[in-house]
C-alpha positions in Angstrom: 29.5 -15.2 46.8 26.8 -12.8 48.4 23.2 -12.9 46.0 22.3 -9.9 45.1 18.8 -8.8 46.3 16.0 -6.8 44.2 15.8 -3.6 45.9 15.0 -0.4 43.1 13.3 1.3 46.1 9.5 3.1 45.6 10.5 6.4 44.1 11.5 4.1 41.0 9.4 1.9 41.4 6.9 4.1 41.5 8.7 5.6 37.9 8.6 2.6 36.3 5.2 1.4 36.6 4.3 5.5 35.3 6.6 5.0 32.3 5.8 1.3 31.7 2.2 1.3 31.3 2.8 4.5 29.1 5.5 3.2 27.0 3.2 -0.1 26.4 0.0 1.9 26.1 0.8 3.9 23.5 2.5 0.8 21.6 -0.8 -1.1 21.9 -2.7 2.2 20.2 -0.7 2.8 17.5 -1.2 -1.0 16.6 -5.0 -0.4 16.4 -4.3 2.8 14.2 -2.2 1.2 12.0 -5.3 -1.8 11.5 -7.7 1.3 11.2 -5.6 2.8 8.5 -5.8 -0.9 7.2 -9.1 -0.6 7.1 -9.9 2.4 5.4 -7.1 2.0 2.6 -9.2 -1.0 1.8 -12.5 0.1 2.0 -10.6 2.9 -0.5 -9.5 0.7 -3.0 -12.2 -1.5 -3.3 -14.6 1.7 -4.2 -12.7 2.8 -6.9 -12.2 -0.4 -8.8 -16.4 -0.3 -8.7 -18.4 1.4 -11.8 -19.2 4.7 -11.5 -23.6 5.4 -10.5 -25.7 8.6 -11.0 -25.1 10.7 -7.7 -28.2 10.2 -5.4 -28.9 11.3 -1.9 -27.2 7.7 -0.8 -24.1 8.1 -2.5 -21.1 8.1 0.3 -17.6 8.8 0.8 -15.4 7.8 -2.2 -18.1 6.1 -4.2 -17.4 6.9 -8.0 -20.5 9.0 -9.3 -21.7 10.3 -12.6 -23.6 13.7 -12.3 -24.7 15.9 -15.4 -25.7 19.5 -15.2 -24.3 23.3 -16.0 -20.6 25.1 -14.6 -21.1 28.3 -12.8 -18.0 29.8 -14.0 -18.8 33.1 -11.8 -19.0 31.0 -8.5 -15.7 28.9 -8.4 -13.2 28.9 -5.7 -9.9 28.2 -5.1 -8.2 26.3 -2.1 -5.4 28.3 -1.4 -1.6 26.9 0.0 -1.9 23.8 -1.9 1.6 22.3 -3.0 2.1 19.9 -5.4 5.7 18.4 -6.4 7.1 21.6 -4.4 5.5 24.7 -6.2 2.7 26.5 -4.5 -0.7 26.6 -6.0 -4.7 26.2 -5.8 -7.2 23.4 -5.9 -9.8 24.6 -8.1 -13.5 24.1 -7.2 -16.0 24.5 -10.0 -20.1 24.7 -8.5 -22.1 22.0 -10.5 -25.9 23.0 -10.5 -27.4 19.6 -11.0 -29.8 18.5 -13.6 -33.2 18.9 -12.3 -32.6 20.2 -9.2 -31.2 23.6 -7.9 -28.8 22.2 -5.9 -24.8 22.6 -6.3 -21.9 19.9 -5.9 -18.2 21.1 -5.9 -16.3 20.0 -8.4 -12.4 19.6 -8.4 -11.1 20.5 -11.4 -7.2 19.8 -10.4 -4.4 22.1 -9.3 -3.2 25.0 -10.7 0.4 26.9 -10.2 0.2 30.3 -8.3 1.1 33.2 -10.1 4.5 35.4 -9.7 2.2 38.1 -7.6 -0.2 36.9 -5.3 -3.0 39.7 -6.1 -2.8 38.0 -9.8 -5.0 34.9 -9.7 -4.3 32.4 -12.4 -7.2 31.8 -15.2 -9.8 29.4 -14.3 -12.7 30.2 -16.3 -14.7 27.6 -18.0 -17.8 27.9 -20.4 -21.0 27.9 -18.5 -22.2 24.7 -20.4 -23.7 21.3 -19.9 -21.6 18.8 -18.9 -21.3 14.8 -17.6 -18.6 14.5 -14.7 -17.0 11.0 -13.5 -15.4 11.1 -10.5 -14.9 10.5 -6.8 -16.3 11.6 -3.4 -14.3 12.8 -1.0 -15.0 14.7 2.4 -12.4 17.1 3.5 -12.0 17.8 7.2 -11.2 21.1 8.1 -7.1 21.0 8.6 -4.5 23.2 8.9 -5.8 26.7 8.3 -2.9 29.4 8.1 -5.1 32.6 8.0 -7.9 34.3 10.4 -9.8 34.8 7.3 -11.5 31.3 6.2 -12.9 32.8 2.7 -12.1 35.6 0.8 -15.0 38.1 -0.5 -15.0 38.2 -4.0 -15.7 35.7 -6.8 -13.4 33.7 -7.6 -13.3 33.4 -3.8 -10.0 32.2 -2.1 -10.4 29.4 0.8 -8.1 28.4 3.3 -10.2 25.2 3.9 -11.5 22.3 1.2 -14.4 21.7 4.2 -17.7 21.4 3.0 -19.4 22.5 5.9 -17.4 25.5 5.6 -17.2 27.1 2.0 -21.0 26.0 2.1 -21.1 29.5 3.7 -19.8 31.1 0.2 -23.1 30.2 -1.2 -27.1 31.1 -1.4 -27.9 28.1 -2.9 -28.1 24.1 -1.5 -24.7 22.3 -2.0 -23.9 18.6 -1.9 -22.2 17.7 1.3 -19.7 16.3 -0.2 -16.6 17.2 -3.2 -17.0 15.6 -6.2 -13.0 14.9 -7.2 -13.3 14.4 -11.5 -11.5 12.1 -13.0 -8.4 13.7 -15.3 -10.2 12.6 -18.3 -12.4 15.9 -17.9 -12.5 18.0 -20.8 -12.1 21.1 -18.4 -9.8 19.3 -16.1 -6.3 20.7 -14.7 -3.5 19.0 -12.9 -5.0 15.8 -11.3 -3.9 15.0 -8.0 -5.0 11.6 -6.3 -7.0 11.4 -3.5 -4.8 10.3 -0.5 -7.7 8.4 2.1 -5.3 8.9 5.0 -2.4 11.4 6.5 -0.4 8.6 7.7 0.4 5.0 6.1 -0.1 1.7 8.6 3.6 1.0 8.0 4.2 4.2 10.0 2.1 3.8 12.5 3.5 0.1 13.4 7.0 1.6 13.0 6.1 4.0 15.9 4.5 1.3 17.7 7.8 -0.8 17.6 9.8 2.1 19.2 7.2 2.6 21.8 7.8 -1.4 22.7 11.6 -0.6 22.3 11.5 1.7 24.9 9.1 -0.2 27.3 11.6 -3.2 26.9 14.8 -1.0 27.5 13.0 0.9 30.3 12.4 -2.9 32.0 16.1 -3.7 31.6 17.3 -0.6 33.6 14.3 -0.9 36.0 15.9 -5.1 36.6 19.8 -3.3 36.5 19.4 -0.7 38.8 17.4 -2.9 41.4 20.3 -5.5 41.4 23.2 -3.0 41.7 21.7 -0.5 44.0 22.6 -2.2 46.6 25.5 -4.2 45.2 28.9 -3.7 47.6 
């Protein structure tokens, strides 16, 4: 019986070292994503089961805060395109101007269900009083943004964006650099809606890291087949 020899050639040769290092590349990263997204949801968790502090100019991402001062009920926007359980609404932001100090943090309020006509916004107002706020931190990244316009021109303003560095813009005044998420408990509070610390869980990203290898292993087996048989008589 005549041995078969190895012979794929260059041209696929050439493919399957391309492919291969891709295929098994790309497995390796979403590996490290998935123990990044590890990482945070951790870092996450373990802030929130910590009690609350006064706000101060150390306070980070998702710490839990306490902050007292006085709603501006004529300065509140709304995040526009929000949906929650499949019915389209806003994410109502409520300025906080901090005891002491002139300067503003964001406060959200919670969601609140769009009205039938879009020029009709729904009812957000809230007394312009004193108040103590518990919550969370949270720094929004710009996202998605479906419209040219970033921020409407008249109070209550309409954003596309929950960035900070953005509707910063709406105001005269300092803000916090960061969005102050308060906790449902909130006398003035609407439809709470968790924080989510990440877009994509670490089972996903080592489920697409196990179909990258499944396709670097399958790619090696017809790379071995078709080197055997090309020549086979």
């Amino acid at each position: 019986m005549k041995r078969k020899k190895f012979n794929p050639g260059v041209r696929i040769t050439i493919f399957f070292i391309i492919f291969a290092v891709v295929f098994f590349s790309l497995g390796i990263w979403q590996i490290e994503r998935g123990q990044t997204k590890t990482q945070i949801m951790s870092e996450f968790e373990n802030k929130l089961t910590k009690e609350p502090i006064y706000l101060n100019a150390e306070s980070k991402k998702w710490d839990r805060v306490l902050v007292s001062g006085k709603w501006e009920n004529k300065k509140q926007l709304l995040i526009d395109n929000v949906i929650h359980q499949g019915i389209a609404g806003y994410k109502v932001l409520t300025p906080l101007r901090v005891d002491e100090t002139n300067k503003l943090i964001l406060v959200d309020r919670g969601w609140i269900k769009q009205n039938k006509f879009r020029d009709q916004l729904p009812d957000i107002q809230i007394p312009d009083n004193f108040e103590s706020v518990i919550g969370t931190l949270e720094q929004p990244e710009l996202g998605l943004v479906l419209s040219d316009e970033l921020i409407s021109n008249n109070w209550p303003k309409i954003s596309q964006t929950k960035n900070v560095e953005v509707i910063s813009k709406a105001y005269t005044e300092e803000i916090f650099p960061m969005i102050l998420l308060a906790d449902p408990l909130l006398k003035n509070s609407l439809e709470y809606i968790k924080i989510t610390p990440t877009n994509m869980t670490p089972i996903k990203h080592y489920g697409y890291s196990s179909q990258w290898f499944l396709m670097f292993i399958v790619l090696c087996f017809m790379y071995i087949w078709y080197g055997l048989s090309r020549n086979a008589k």
